[in-house]
VMD Tcl script that draws the C-alpha trace (Angstrom):
set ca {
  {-7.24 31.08 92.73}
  {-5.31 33.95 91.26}
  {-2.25 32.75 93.23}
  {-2.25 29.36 91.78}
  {-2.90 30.21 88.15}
  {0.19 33.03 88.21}
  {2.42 29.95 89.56}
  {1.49 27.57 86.80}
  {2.59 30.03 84.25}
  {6.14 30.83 85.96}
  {6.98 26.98 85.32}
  {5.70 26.16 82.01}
  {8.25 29.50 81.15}
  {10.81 28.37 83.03}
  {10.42 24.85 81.26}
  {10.90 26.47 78.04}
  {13.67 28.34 78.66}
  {15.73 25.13 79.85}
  {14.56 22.92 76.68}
  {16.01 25.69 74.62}
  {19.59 26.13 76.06}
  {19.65 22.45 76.11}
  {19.29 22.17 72.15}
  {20.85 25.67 70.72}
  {24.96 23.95 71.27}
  {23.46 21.38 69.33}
  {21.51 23.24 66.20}
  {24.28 25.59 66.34}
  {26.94 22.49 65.98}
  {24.48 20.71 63.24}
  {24.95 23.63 60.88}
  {28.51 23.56 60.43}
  {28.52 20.25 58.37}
  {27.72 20.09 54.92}
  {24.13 18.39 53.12}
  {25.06 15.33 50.99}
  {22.21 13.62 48.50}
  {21.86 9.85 48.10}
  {20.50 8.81 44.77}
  {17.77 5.93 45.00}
  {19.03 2.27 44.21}
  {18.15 1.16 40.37}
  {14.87 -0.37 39.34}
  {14.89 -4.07 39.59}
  {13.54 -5.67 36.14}
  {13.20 -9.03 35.40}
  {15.44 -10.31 32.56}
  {16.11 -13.68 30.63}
  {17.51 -14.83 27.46}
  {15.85 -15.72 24.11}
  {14.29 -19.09 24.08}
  {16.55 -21.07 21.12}
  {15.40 -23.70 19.54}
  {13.92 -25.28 16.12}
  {11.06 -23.20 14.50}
  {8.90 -23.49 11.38}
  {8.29 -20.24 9.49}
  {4.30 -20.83 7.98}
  {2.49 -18.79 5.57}
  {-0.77 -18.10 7.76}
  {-4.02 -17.18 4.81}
  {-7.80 -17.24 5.30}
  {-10.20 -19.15 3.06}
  {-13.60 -20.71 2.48}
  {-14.51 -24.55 1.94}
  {-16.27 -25.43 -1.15}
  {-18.09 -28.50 -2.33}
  {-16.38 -30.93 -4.82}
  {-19.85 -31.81 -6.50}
  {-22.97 -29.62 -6.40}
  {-26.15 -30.29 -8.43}
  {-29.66 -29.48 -9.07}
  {-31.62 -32.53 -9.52}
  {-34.67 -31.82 -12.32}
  {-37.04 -33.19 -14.08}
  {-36.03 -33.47 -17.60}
  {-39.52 -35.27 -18.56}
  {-42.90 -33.87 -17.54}
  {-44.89 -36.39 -16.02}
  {-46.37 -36.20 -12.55}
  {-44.33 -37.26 -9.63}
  {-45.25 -41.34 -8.10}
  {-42.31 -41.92 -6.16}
  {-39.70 -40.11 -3.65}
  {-37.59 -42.76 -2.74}
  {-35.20 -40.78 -0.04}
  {-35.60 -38.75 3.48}
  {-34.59 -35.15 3.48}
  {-31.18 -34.79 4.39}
  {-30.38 -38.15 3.46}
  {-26.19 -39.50 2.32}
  {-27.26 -41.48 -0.42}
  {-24.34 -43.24 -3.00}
  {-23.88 -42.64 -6.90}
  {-27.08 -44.57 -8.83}
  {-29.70 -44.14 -5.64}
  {-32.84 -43.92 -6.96}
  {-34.38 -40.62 -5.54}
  {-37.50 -39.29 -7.49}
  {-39.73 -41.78 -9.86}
  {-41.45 -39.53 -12.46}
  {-44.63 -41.83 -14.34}
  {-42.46 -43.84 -16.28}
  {-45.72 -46.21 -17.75}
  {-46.38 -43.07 -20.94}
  {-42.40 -43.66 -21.18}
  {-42.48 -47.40 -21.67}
  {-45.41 -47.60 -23.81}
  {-43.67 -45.06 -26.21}
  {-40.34 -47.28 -26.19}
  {-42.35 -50.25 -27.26}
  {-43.99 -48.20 -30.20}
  {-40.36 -46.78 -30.97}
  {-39.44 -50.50 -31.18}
  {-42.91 -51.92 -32.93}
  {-41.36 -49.03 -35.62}
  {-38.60 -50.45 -36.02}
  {-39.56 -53.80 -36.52}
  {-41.43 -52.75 -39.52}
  {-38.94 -50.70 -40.98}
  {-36.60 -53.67 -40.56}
  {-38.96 -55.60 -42.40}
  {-39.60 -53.12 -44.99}
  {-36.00 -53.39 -45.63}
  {-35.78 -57.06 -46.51}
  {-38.20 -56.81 -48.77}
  {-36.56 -53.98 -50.53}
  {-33.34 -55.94 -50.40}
  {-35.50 -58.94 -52.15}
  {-36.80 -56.90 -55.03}
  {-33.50 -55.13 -55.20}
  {-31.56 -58.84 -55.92}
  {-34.10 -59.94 -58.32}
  {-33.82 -56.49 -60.16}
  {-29.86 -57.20 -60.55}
  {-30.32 -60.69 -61.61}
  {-32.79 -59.90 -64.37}
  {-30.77 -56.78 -65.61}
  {-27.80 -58.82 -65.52}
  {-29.90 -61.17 -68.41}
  {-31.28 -58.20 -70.07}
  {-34.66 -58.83 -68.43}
  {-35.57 -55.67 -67.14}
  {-34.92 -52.07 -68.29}
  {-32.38 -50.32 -66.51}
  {-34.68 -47.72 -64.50}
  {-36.77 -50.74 -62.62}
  {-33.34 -51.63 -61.60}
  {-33.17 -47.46 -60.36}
  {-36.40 -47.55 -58.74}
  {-35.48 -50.72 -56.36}
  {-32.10 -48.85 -55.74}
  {-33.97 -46.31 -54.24}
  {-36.41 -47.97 -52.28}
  {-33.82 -50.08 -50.54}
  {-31.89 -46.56 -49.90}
  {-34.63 -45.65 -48.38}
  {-35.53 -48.36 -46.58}
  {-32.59 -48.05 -44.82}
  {-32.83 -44.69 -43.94}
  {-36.20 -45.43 -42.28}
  {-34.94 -48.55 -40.02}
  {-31.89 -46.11 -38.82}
  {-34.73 -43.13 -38.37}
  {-36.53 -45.91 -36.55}
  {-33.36 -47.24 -34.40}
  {-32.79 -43.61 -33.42}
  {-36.10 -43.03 -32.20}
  {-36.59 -46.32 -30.17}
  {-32.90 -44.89 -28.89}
  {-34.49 -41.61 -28.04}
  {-37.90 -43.08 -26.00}
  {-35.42 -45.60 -23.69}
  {-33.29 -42.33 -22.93}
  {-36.59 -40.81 -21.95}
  {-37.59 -43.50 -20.06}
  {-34.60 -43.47 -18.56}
  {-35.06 -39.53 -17.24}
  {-38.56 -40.93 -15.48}
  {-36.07 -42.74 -12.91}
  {-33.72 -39.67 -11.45}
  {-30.80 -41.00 -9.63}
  {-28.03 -39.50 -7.44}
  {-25.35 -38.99 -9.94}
  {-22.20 -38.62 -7.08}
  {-22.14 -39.24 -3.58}
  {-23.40 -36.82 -1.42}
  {-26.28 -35.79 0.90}
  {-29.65 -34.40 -0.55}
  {-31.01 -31.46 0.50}
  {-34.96 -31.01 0.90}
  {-37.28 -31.85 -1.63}
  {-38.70 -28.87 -3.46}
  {-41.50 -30.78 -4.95}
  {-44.66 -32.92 -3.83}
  {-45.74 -36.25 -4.49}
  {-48.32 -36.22 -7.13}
  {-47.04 -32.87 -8.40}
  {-46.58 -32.28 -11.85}
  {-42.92 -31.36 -13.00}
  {-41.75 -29.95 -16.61}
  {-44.64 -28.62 -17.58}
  {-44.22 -26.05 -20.84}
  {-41.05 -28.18 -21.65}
  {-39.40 -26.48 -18.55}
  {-36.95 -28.32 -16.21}
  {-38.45 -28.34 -12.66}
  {-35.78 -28.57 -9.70}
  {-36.64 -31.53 -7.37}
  {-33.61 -31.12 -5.42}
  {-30.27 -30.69 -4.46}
  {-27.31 -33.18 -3.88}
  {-23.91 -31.89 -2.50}
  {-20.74 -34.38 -2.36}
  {-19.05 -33.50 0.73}
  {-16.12 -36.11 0.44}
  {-13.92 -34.75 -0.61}
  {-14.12 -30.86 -0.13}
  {-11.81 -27.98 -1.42}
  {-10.64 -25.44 0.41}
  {-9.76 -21.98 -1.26}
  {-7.78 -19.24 -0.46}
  {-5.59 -16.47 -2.10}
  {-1.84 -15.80 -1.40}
  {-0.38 -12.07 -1.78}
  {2.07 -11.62 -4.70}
  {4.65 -10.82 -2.03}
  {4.07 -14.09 -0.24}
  {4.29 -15.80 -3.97}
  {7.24 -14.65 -5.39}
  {9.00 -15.26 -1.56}
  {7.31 -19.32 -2.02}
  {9.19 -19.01 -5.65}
  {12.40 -18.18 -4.05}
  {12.15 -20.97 -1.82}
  {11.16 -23.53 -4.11}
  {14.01 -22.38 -6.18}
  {16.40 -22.49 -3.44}
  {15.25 -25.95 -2.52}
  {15.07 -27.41 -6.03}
  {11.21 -27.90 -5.51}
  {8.90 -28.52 -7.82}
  {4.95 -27.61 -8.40}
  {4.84 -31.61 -7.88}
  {6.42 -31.36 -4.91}
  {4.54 -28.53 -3.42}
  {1.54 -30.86 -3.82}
  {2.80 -33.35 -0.97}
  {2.96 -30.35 1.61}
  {0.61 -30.69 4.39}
  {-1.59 -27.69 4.64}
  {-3.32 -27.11 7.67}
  {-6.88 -25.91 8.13}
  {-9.03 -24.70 11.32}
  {-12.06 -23.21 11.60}
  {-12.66 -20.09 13.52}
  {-13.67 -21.83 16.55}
  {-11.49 -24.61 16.36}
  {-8.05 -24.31 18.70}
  {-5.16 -25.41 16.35}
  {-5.00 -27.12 13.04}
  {-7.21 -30.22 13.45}
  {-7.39 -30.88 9.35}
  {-4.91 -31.47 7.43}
  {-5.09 -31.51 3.03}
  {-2.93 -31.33 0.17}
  {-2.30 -28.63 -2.26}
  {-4.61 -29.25 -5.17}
  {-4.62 -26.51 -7.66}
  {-3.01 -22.77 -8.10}
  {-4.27 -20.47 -10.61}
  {-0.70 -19.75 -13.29}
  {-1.84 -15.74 -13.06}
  {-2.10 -13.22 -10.17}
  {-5.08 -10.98 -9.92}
  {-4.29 -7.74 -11.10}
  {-7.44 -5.77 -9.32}
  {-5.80 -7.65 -6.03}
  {-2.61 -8.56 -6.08}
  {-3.79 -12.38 -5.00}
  {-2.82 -15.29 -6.64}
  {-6.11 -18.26 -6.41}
  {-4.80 -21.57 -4.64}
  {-6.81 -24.45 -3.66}
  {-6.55 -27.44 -1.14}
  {-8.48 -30.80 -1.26}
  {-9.39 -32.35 2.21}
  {-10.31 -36.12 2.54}
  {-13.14 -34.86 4.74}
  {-14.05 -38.82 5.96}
  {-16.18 -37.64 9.23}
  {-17.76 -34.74 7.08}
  {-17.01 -32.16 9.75}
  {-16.23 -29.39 7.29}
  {-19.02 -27.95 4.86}
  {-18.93 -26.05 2.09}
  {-19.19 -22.76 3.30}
  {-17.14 -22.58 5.78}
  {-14.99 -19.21 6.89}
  {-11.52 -21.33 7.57}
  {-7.75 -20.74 8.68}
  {-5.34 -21.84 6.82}
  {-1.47 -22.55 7.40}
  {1.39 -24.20 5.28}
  {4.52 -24.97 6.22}
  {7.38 -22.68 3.82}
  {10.48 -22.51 5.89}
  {12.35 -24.95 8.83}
  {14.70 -22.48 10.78}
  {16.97 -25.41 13.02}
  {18.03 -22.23 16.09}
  {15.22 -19.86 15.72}
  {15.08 -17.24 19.01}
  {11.90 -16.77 20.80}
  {10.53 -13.75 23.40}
  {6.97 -13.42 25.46}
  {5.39 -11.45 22.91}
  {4.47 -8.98 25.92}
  {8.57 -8.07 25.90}
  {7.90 -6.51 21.92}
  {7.12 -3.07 22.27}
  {6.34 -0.53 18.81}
  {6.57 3.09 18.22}
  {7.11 4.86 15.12}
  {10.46 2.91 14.03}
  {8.64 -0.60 14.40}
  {8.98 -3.03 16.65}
  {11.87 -3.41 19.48}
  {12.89 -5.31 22.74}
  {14.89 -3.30 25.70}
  {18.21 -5.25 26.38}
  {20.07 -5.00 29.49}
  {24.04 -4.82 29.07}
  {26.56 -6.15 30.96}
  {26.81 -3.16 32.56}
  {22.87 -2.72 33.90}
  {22.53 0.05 31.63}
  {18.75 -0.55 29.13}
  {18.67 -0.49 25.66}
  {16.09 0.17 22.91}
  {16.83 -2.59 20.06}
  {14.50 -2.46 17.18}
  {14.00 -6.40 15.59}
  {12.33 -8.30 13.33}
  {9.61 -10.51 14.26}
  {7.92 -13.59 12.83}
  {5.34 -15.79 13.42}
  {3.84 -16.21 17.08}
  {3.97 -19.60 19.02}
  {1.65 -19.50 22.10}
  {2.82 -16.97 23.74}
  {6.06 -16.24 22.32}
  {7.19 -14.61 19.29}
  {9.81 -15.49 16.79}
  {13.09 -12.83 16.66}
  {14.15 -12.86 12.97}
  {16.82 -10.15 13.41}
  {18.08 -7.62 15.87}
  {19.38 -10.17 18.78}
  {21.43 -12.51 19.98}
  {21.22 -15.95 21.80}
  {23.14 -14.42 24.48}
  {21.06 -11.20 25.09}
  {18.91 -10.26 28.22}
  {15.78 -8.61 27.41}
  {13.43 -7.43 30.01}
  {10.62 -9.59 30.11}
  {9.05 -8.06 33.59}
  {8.88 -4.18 35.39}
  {9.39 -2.58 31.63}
  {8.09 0.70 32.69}
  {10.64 0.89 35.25}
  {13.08 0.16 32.04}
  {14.25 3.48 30.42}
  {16.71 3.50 27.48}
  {19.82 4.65 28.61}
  {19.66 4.63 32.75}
  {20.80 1.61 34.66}
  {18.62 -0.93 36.31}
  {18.95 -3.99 38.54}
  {18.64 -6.82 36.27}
  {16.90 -10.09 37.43}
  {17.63 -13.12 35.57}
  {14.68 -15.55 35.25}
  {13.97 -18.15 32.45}
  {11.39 -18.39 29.78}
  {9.38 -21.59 29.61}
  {9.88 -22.76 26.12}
  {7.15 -24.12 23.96}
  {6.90 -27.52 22.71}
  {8.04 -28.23 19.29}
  {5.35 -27.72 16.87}
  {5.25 -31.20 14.86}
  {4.28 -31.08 11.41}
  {1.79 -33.24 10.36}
  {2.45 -36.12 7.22}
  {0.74 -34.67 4.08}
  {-2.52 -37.34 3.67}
  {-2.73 -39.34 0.61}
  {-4.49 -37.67 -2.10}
  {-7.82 -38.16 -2.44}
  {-8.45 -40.32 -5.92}
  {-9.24 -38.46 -8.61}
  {-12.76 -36.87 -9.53}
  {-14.58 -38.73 -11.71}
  {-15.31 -36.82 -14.76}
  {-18.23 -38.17 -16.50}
  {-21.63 -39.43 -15.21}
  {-22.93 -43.10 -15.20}
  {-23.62 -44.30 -18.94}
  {-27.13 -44.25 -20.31}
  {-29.12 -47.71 -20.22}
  {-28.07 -49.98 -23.50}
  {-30.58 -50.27 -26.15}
  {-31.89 -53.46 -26.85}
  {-32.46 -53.81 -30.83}
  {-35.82 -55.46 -31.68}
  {-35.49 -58.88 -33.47}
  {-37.68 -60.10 -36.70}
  {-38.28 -63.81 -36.70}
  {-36.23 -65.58 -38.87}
  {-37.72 -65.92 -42.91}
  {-38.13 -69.73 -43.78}
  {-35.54 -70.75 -46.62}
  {-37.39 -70.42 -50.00}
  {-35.49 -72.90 -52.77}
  {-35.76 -71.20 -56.22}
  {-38.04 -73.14 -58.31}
  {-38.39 -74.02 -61.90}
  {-39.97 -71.73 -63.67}
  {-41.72 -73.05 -67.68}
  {-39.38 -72.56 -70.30}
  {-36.64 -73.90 -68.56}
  {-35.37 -70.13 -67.08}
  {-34.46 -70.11 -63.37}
  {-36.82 -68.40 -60.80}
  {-35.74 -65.16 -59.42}
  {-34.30 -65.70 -56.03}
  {-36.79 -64.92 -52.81}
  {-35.70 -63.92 -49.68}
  {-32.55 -66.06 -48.38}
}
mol new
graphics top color blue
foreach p $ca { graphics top sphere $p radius 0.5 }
foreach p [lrange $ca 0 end-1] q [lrange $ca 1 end] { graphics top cylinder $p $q radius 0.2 }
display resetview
């Protein structure tokens, strides 16, 4: 066993002393050339060029909608409550009839207002009679002088009494009037707030029965920042626009989870002063509002067209990097070497950005593998395209909404009370041959 185990050794040593003549010519040969090192191939990047093409510069604000029309409906005679003539919630049209306050006090009092002024109507004539006959006799040194006074005064003051009485039968139909409460604008009514049978006004206080809301149209406002303003007045002026003009302008408006601009308005009012505490000027935009999508209350976008650029240059807004200098865009030179160029950007369109400044149609900016992109070293630029967006179409500015009406419906007329004609009295003979004093004609 010994025997075998010494033999096994003496060949594994011989083994190892062949493999090593074998390869010392060779180490020994490998050491007399010199090390070279092989610098790594450049990055590859993906580059294109700046999408080109027609782009409208907006003014992009945020806003809330507001109703046209808003009104408390009350009870401006007490009375107690016989008839609610609408459902909650209900679009009712100007003159609906809506709350019915016990009108039958109401009409009794018109027909005492006009009973009143029947009899100061008749008082009058009268007064008018003796009046005559007092001017006649005076006239034939007949009477004295004060009789003629006195019968002045009474038919003064007749007439006073028959306009007191006019004015009052005036007053009870207006009164009557307030027992019928009607919608005084379109719009939808909110909730009644009182009960049927329930007394309103009490104490001579109005009581709220409810409230109606015109939602066609509806205003949108918003503020603009005085930079924003005075760079509007600078394009107006360049333009030759007008404030007149500015109101056929399509503006744009989107709630927060709408996608897009789905409404479109006009420009309705702007405040002539800037807020001093804000720097804001107060603008407002009217909406047609026919489906009643938008109410008043609403947290809205809004966006109006300012500024057509015909070649405006577009990027993936992933491409726009920012450090401390602002915003930039590595560009790739002819060459393969990467530079930093700082630009001006404008408004995003999907997913590109508008270049105001800082490049070129002909440009190649690295759009893919930035991090492999450092300013100054050279990289393998890929060329690749950038789908461009489609145009965005502005919409046609909508026909103004016609104007607000500005007063409510007219009051009922007031139908003066007639007295019966008088029968035609002929003056008779009187003895002594003197006329009779004329009588009522």
């Amino acid at each position: 066993m010994g025997k075998v185990w010494k033999d096994a050794v003496t060949a594994l040593v011989r083994s190892v002393v062949t493999a090593s003549a074998v390869a010392l010519p060779l180490v020994l040969s490998a050491c007399g050339e010199q090390n070279q090192y092989v610098a790594p191939p450049p990055p590859k990047v993906s580059v294109a060029k700046p999408v080109q093409q027609p782009v409208t510069r907006f003014l992009e604000a945020t806003g809330s909608t507001a109703a046209v029309n808003s009104a408390d409906l009350v009870a401006r005679v007490n009375g107690f409550v016989q008839g609610i003539s609408y459902n909650d919630g209900d679009y009712v049209k100007q003159g609906t009839l809506l709350f019915t306050i016990e009108p039958e006090p109401y009409k009794v009092k018109v027909e005492q207002a006009k009973a009143a002024e029947l009899g100061a109507e008749a008082t009058l004539k009268q007064q008018q009679i003796v009046y005559d006959r007092q001017v006649d006799l005076v006239a034939k040194q007949a009477s004295p002088q004060s009789l003629l006074d006195q019968a002045t005064a009474q038919r003064d003051t007749a007439q006073a009494n028959l306009d007191q009485s006019k004015a009052n039968t005036m007053l009870a139909v207006i009164n009557d009037g307030y027992t019928r409460v009607t919608a005084p604008f379109d719009g939808v009514v909110t909730a009644r707030q009182v009960s049927l049978g329930q007394y309103v006004g009490a104490n001579g206080q109005p009581t709220t029965l409810a409230t109606i809301v015109q939602l066609e149209p509806i205003w949108v406002n918003f503020t603009i920042s005085e930079t924003d303003v005075q760079r509007i007045r600078d394009e107006m002026a360049r333009r030759g626009l007008t404030r007149d003009d500015m109101r056929k302008v399509p503006i744009e408006i989107a709630t927060q989870t709408e996608t897009g601009y789905p409404h479109v308005g006009t420009l309705d009012y702007v405040a002539p002063n800037v807020t001093t505490s804000t720097g804001t000027l107060q603008a407002r935009a009217v909406l047609a509002n026919k489906d009643r999508s938008l109410l008043p209350g609403y947290f809205v976008r809004v966006r109006i067209p300012i500024e057509r650029i015909p070649s405006g240059l577009l990027v993936p807004d992933t491409a726009i990097g920012s450090d401390q200098g602002g915003r930039y865009v590595l560009v790739v030179a002819a060459d393969g070497t990467v530079e930093q160029r700082k630009v001006v950007v404008g408004p995003q369109i999907g997913e590109l950005r508008v270049v105001e400044s800082g490049l070129t149609a002909d440009d190649r900016i690295v759009v893919a593998g930035s991090l492999r992109a450092v300013p100054g070293q050279k990289v393998d630029p890929q060329l690749t395209t950038i789908s461009a967006p489609p145009p965005v179409a502005l919409p046609d500015a909508p026909p103004a909404p016609p104007p607000l009406p500005n007063t409510l419906p007219a009051a009922p007329a007031v139908t003066a009370p007639k007295l019966p004609a008088a029968p035609d009295v002929q003056p008779q003979p009187v003895p002594g041959g003197l006329p009779r004093p004329k009588t009522m004609q």
